[in-house]
C-alpha positions in Angstrom: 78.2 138.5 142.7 79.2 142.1 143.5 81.4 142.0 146.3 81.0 144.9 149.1 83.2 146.4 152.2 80.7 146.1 155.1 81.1 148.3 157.9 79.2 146.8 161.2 78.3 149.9 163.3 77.5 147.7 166.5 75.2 149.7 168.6 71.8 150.0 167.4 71.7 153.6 166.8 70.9 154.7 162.9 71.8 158.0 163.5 75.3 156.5 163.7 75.1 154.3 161.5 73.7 157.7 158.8 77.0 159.5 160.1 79.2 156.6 159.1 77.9 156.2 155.8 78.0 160.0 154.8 81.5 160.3 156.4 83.0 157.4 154.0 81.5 158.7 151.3 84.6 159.8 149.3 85.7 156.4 149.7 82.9 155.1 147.5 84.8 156.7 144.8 87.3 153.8 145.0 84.5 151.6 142.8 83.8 148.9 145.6 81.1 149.2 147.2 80.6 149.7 150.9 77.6 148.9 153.1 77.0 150.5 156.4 74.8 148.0 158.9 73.5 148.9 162.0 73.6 145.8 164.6 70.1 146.0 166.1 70.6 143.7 169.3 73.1 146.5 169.9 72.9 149.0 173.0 72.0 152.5 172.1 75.4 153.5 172.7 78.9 151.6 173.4 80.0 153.5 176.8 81.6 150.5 178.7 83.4 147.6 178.2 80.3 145.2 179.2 78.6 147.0 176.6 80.7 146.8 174.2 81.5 142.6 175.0 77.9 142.0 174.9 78.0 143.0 171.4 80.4 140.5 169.6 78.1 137.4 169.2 75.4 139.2 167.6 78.0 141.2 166.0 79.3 137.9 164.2 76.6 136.7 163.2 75.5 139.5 161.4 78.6 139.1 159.3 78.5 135.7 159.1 75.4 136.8 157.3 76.7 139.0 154.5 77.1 137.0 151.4 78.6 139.5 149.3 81.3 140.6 151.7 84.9 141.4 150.3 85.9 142.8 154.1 84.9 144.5 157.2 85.1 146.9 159.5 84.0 147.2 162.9 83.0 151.1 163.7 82.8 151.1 167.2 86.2 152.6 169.0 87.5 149.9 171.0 87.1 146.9 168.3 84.6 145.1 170.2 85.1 141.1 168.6 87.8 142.4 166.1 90.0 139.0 166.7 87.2 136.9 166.9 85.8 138.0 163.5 89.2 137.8 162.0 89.1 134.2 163.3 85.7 133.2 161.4 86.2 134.9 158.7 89.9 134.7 155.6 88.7 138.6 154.5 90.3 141.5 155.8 88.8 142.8 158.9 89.5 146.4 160.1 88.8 147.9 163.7 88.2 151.9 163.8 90.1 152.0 166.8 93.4 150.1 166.0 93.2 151.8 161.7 92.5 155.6 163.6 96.6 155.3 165.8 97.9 153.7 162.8 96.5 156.6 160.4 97.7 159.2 163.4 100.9 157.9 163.5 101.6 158.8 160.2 100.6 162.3 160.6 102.1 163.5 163.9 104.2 162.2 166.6 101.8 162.3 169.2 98.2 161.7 169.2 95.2 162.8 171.3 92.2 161.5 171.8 88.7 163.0 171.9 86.9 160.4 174.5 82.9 160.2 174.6 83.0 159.3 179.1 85.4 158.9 181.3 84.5 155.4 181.7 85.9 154.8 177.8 89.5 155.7 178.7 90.3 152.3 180.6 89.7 150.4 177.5 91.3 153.0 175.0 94.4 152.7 177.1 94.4 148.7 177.2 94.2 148.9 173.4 96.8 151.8 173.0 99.0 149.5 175.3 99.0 146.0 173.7 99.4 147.9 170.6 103.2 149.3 172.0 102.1 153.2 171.1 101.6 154.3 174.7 104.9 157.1 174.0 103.2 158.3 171.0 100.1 158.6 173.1 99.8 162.9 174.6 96.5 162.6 176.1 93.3 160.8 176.3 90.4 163.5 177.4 86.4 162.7 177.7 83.6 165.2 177.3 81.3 163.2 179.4 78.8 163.1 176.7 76.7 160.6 176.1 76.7 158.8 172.3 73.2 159.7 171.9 74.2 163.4 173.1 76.6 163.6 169.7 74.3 164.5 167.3 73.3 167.5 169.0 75.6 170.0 168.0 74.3 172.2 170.8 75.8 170.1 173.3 78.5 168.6 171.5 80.4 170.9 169.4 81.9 173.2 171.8 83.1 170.3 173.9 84.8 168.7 171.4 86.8 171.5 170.1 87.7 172.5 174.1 88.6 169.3 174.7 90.7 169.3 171.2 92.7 172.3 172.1 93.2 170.9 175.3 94.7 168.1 173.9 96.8 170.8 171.8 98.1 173.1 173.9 98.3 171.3 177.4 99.4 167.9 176.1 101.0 168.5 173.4 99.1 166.2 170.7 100.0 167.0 167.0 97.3 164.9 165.6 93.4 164.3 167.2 91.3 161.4 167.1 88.2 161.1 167.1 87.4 158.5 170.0 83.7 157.2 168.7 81.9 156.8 165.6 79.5 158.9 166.4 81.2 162.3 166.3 82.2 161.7 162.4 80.0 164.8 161.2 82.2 167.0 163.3 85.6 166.0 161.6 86.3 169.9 159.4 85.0 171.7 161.8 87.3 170.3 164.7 90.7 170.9 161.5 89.3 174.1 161.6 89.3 175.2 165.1 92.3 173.8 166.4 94.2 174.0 163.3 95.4 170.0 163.6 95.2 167.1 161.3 91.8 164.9 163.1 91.5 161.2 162.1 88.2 160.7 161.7 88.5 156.5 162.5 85.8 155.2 160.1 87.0 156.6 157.4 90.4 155.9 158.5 89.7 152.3 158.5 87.7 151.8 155.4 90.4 153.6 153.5 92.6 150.4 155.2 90.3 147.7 154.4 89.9 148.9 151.0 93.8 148.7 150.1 93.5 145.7 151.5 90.3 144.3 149.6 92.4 145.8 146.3 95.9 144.2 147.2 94.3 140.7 148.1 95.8 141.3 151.5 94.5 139.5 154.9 95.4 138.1 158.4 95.2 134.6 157.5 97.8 134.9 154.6 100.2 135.8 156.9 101.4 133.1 158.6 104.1 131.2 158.4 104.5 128.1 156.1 105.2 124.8 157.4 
């Protein structure tokens, strides 16, 4: 059986899910194939850390369901169930979230994040925190958009590039991440404006869980032998 990289977009919105897929799509070029789901038990959006909870049941078992999985990747930022998926499952498992600092890090010394609501910043700081990066960390700005509100460019362009030389000039962020799936269409457009490297996080961790589908490399190899 053909074994694929399956990246879970855990709220129920295809448009995301669409984004994702044409986003990663240089990635395809790696020769393993990659299948972008959409969880439909999922909210519209992930704004909140109830919403984003509520999804990790449903979440696992639609990858409990994917028989031709090689690894995946969670593309919602904030990893909702990434340890618990890494428990049921020996493949590599990616969140967007935790592959998008690691990708930044490499690029810039300090990072900036472009936020979707205010409400999403708590939860991006606990993550930034147990991860130890909170010095690399030079701002964390929302637009107060809406998920759903991304794919209008109308509304969500212009905030995002504001909020990205912001981020720039203000607080000093070398690097820009983009702090939801949804905004992935806007990645070239926001390098071009402000003139920084921007991690686009789905593709940052596909490119991850690919090296580690072709390396043979996952969590549960790297323990400790009795």
């Amino acid at each position: 059986m053909t074994t694929s990289l399956i990246i879970i977009n855990p709220n129920s919105s295809t448009t995301v899910t669409h984004g994702i897929d044409t986003a990663i799509a240089p990635l395809r070029n790696f020769g393993v194939p990659i299948k972008c789901l959409t969880l439909a038990a999922g909210p519209k959006g992930i704004e909140s850390q109830m919403q984003a909870d509520l999804t990790i049941e449903p979440m696992l078992n639609l990858a409990a369901a994917q028989t031709d999985a090689a690894g995946y990747v969670i593309a919602c930022f904030g990893d909702p169930g990434l340890h618990a998926l890494r428990d049921q499952t020996d493949l590599p498992v990616v969140g967007i979230q935790e592959a998008a600092v690691m990708t930044a890090l490499t690029l810039g010394q300090r990072f900036g994040v472009i936020a979707i609501m205010p409400a999403s910043i708590p939860r991006h700081l606990r993550a930034f925190g147990a991860m130890g990066v909170l010095d690399r960390l030079a701002g964390d700005r929302a637009l107060g958009l809406g998920v759903a509100d991304l794919a209008n460019a109308d509304k969500s362009l212009s905030a995002m590039i504001a909020t990205g030389k912001k981020l720039r000039d203000v607080d000093g962020a070398n690097v820009l991440i983009m702090g939801c799936a949804g905004m992935a269409q806007y990645r070239d457009l926001i390098e071009d404006a402000t003139g920084l490297p921007v991690i686009e996080p789905c593709q940052a961790a596909a490119a991850m869980a690919l090296g580690h589908i072709a390396l043979g490399q996952s969590h549960r190899k790297a323990k400790y032998a009795d």
